[in-house]
VEXMIRO-75561 format. One record per residue (C-alpha): residue number from 1; residue in one letter; chain; x, y, z. Coordinates in steps of 0.05 Angstrom, whole numbers. Each point is the difference from the previous one (the first is absolute). Last residue first. Example, Ala and Ser with C-alpha at 12.3 -4.5 7.8 and 13.67 -1.06 7.14 Angstrom:
BEGIN
+-----+--------+--------+--------+--------+--------+
: num : residu : chaine :      u :      v :      w :
+-----+--------+--------+--------+--------+--------+
:   2 :      S :      A :    273 :    -21 :    143 :
:   1 :      A :      A :    -27 :    -69 :     13 :
+-----+--------+--------+--------+--------+--------+
END
This chain:
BEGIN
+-----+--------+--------+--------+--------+--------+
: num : residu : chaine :      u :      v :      w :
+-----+--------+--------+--------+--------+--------+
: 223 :      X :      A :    206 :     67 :   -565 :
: 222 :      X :      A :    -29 :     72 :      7 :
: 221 :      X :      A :    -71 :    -19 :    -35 :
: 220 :      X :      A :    -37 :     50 :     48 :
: 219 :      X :      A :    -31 :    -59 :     34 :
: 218 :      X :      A :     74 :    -32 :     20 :
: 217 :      X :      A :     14 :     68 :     32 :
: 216 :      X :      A :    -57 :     -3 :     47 :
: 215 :      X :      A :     11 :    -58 :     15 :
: 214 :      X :      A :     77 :     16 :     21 :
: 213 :      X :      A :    -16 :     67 :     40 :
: 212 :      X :      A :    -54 :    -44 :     35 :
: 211 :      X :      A :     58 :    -58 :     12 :
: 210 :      X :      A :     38 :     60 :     29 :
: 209 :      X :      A :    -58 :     13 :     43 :
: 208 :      X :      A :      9 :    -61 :     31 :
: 207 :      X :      A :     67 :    -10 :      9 :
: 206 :      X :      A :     12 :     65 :     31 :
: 205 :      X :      A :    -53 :    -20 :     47 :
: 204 :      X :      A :     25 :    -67 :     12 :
: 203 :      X :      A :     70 :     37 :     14 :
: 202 :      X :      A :    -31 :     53 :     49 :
: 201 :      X :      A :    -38 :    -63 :     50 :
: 200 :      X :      A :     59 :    -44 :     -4 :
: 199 :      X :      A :     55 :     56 :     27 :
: 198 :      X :      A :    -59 :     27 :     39 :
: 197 :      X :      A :     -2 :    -62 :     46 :
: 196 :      X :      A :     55 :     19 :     55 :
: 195 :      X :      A :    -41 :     55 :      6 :
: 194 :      X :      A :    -54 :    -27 :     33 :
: 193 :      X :      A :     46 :    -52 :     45 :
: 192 :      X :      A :     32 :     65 :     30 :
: 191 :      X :      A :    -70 :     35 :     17 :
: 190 :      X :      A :    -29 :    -68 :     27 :
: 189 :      X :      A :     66 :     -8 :     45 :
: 188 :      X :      A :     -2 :     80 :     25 :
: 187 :      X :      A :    -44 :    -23 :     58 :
: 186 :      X :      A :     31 :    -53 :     38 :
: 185 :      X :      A :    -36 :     -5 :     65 :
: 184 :      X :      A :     12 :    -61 :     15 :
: 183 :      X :      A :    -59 :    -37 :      9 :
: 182 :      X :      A :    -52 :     46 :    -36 :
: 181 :      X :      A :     50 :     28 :    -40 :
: 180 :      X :      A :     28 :    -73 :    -23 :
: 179 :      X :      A :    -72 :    -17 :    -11 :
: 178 :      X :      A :    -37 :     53 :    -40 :
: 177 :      X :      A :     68 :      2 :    -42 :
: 176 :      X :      A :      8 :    -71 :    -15 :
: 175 :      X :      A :    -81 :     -3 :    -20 :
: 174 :      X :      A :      8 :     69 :    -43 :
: 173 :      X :      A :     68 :    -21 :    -41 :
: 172 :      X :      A :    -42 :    -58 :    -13 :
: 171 :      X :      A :    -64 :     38 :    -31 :
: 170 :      X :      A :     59 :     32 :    -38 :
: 169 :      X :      A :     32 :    -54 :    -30 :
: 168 :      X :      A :    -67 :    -28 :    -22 :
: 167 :      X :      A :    -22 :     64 :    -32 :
: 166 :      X :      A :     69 :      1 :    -33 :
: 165 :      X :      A :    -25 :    -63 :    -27 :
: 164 :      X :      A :    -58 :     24 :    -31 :
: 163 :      X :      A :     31 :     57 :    -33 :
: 162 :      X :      A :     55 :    -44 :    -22 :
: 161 :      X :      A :    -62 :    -40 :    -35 :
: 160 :      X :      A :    -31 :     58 :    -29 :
: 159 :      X :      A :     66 :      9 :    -37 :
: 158 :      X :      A :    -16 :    -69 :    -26 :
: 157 :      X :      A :    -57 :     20 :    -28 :
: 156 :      X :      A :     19 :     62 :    -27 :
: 155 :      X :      A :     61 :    -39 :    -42 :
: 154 :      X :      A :    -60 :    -43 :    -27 :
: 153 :      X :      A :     32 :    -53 :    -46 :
: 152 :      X :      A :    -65 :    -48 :      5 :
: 151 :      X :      A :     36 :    -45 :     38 :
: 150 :      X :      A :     50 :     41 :     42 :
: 149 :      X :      A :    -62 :     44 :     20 :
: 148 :      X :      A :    -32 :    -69 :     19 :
: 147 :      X :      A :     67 :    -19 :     46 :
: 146 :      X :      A :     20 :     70 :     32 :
: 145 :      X :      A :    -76 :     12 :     18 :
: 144 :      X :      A :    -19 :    -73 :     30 :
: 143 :      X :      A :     66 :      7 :     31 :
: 142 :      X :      A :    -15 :     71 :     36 :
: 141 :      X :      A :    -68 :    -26 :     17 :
: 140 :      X :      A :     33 :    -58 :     41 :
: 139 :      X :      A :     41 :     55 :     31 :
: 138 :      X :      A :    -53 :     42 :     20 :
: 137 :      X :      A :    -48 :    -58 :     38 :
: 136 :      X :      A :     50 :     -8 :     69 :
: 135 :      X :      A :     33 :     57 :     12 :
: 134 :      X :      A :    -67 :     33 :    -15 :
: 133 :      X :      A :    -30 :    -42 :     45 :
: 132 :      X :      A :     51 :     12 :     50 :
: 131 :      X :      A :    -14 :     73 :    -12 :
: 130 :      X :      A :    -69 :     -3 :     14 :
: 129 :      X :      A :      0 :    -39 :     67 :
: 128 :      X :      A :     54 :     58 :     21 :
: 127 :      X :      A :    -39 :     55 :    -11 :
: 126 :      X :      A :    -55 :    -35 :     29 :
: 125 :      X :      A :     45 :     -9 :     60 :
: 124 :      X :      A :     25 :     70 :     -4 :
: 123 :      X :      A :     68 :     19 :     38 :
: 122 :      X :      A :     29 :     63 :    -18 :
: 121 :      X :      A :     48 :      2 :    -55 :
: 120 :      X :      A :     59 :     44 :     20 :
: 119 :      X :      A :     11 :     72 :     -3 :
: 118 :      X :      A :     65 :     37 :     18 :
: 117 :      X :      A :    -25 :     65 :    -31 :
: 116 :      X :      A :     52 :      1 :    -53 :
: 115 :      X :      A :     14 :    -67 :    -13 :
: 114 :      X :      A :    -76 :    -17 :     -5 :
: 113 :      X :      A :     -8 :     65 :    -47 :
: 112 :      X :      A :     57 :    -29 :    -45 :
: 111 :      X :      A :    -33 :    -66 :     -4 :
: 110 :      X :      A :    -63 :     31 :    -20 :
: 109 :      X :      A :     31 :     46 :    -51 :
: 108 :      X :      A :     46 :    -42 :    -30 :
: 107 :      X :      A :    -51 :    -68 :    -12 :
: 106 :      X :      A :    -52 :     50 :    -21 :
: 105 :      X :      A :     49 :     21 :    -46 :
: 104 :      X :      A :     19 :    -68 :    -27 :
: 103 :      X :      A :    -79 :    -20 :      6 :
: 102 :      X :      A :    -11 :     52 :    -57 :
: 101 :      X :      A :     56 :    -24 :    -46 :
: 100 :      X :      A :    -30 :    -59 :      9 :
:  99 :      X :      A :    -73 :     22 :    -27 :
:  98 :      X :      A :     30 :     37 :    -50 :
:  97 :      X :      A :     34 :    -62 :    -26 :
:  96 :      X :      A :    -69 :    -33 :      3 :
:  95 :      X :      A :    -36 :     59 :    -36 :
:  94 :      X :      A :     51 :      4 :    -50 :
:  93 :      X :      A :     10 :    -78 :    -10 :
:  92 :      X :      A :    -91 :     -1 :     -4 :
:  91 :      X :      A :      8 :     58 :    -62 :
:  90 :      X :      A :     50 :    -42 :    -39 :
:  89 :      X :      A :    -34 :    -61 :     12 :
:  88 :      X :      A :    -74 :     22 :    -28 :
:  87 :      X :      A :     37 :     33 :    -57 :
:  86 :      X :      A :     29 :    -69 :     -9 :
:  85 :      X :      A :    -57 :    -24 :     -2 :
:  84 :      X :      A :    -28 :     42 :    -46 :
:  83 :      X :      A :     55 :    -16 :    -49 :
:  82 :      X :      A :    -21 :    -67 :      7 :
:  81 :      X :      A :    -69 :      0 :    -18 :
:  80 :      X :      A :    -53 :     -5 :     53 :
:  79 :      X :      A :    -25 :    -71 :     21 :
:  78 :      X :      A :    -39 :     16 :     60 :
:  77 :      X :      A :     48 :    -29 :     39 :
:  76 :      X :      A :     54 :     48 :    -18 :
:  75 :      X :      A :    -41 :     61 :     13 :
:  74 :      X :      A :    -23 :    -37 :     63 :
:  73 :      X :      A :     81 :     -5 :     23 :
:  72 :      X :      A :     10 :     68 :     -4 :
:  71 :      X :      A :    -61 :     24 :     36 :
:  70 :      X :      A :     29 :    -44 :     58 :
:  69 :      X :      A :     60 :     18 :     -3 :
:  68 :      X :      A :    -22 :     77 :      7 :
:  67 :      X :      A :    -42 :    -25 :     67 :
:  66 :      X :      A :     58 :    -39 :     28 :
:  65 :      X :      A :     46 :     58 :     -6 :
:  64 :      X :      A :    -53 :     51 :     35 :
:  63 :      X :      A :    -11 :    -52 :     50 :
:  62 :      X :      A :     68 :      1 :      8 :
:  61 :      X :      A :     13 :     76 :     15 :
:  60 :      X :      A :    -68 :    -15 :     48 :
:  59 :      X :      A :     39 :    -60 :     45 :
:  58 :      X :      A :     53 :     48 :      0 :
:  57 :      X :      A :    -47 :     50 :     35 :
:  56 :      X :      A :    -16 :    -57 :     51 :
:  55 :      X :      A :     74 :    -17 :     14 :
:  54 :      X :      A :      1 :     81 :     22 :
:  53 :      X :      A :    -55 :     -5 :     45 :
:  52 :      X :      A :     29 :    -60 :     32 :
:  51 :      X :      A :     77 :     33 :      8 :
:  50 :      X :      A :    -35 :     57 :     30 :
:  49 :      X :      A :    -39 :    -40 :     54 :
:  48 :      X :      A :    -52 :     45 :     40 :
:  47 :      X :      A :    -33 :    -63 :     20 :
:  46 :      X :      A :    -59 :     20 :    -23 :
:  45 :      X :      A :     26 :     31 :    -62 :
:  44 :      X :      A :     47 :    -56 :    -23 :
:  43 :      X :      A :    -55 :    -48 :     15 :
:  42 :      X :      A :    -55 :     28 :    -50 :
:  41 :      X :      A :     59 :     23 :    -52 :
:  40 :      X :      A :     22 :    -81 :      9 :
:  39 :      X :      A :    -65 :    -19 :     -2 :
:  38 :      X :      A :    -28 :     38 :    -60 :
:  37 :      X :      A :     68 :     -5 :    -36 :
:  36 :      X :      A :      4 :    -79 :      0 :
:  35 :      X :      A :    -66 :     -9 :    -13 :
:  34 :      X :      A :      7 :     34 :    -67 :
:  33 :      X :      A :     69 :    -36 :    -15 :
:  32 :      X :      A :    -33 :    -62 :     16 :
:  31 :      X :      A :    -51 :     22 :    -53 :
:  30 :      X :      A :     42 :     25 :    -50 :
:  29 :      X :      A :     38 :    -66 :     11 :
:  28 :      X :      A :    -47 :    -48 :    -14 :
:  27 :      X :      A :    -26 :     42 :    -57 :
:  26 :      X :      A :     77 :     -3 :    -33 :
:  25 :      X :      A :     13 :    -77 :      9 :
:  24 :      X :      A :    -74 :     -9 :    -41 :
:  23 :      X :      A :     26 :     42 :    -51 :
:  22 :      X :      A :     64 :    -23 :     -8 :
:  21 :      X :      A :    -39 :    -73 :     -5 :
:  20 :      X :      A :    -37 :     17 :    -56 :
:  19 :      X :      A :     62 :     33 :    -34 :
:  18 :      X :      A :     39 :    -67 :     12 :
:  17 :      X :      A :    -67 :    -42 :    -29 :
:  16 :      X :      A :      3 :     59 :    -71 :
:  15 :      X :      A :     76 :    -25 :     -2 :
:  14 :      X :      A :    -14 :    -70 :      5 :
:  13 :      X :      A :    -53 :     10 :    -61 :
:  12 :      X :      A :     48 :     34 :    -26 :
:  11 :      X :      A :     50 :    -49 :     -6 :
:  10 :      X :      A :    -43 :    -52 :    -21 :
:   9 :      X :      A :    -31 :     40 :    -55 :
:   8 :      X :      A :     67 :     13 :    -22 :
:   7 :      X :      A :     20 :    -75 :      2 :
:   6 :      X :      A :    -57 :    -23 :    -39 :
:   5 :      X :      A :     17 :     49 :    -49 :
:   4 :      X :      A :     64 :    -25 :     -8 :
:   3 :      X :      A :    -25 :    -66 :    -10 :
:   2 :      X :      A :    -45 :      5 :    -49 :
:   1 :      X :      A :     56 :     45 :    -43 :
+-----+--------+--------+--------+--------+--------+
END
């Protein structure tokens, strides 16, 4: 019976570390997110850049995401019981899934107004600067997510990660497209790329807010 309880403590107290560092992964990238959406909004405008306006609005859907997740991961740390941490899930999966679903029509409607009007990312060398660094930081956030949310059995968490890492995809998408039409002139390629990414965007959604659908059930005392 010692031993047992030895191990629980153990486990938890590696859970409550996991949870500690969720947190910490989750400020870090509220606030890139943050100065991600001031410059790239800043930039976009002066440079009359479309495609950096718009990857500064996505920067705010995920601020959004990383805000919820945050709140959901302090409920946990803060010792609550378990059925209000699941709450706390429930509610963060259908604010992340939301979240994609969002970027999936953003995703449509900007590509479709690039096709349309024949408009291709203008050059921006802050623009650029900021998406490299995106490239760059985005993806080792998107890990950080995936793993810990994996850990502590976060669903949310790790949907946070695809959000992450479709913020990657994009702030790449934006460096090929800045260059190829500033060399080339080839101005439907960030358009094409865009929606070449909705397949993964609309399915982590789903996934998302179907794991919402399933807390929620669990609480009611459906399984």
């Amino acid at each position: 019976m010692q031993l047992n309880n030895c191990r629980g403590v153990r486990i938890l107290s590696v859970q409550v570390m996991q949870v500690k560092k969720g947190i910490n992964i989750e400020i870090v990238s509220i606030l890139w997110m943050t100065v991600e959406a001031a410059v790239a909004i800043g930039a976009g405008f002066a440079a009359h850049s479309l495609a950096l306006t718009a990857f500064g609005a996505d920067s705010i859907i995920e601020l959004v995401a990383g805000g919820i997740l945050l709140w959901r991961l302090y409920v946990e740390a803060k010792g609550a019981s378990l059925a209000r941490v699941k709450q706390a899930e429930k509610r963060a999966s259908w604010v992340v899934g939301v979240a994609l679903m969002a970027l999936a029509v953003y995703i449509v409607v900007m590509a479709g107004y690039d096709l349309v009007t024949r408009t291709g990312s203008e050059t921006s060398m802050l623009g650029l600067a900021l998406a490299i660094a995106s490239g760059i930081i985005m993806p080792y956030l998107s890990r950080a997510k995936k793993s810990i949310g994996a850990q502590i059995g976060s669903k949310a968490l790790q949907a946070d990660g695809s959000c992450s890492i479709v913020c990657a995809y994009m702030a790449w998408t934006l460096i090929v497209g800045l260059l190829i039409n500033a060399v080339w002139g080839w101005w439907w390629l960030n358009a094409l790329a865009g929606l070449a990414l909705m397949y993964f965007v609309v399915s982590e959604g789903i996934e998302a807010i179907q794991e919402a659908r399933g807390v929620e059930d669990a609480c009611g005392g459906g399984h």
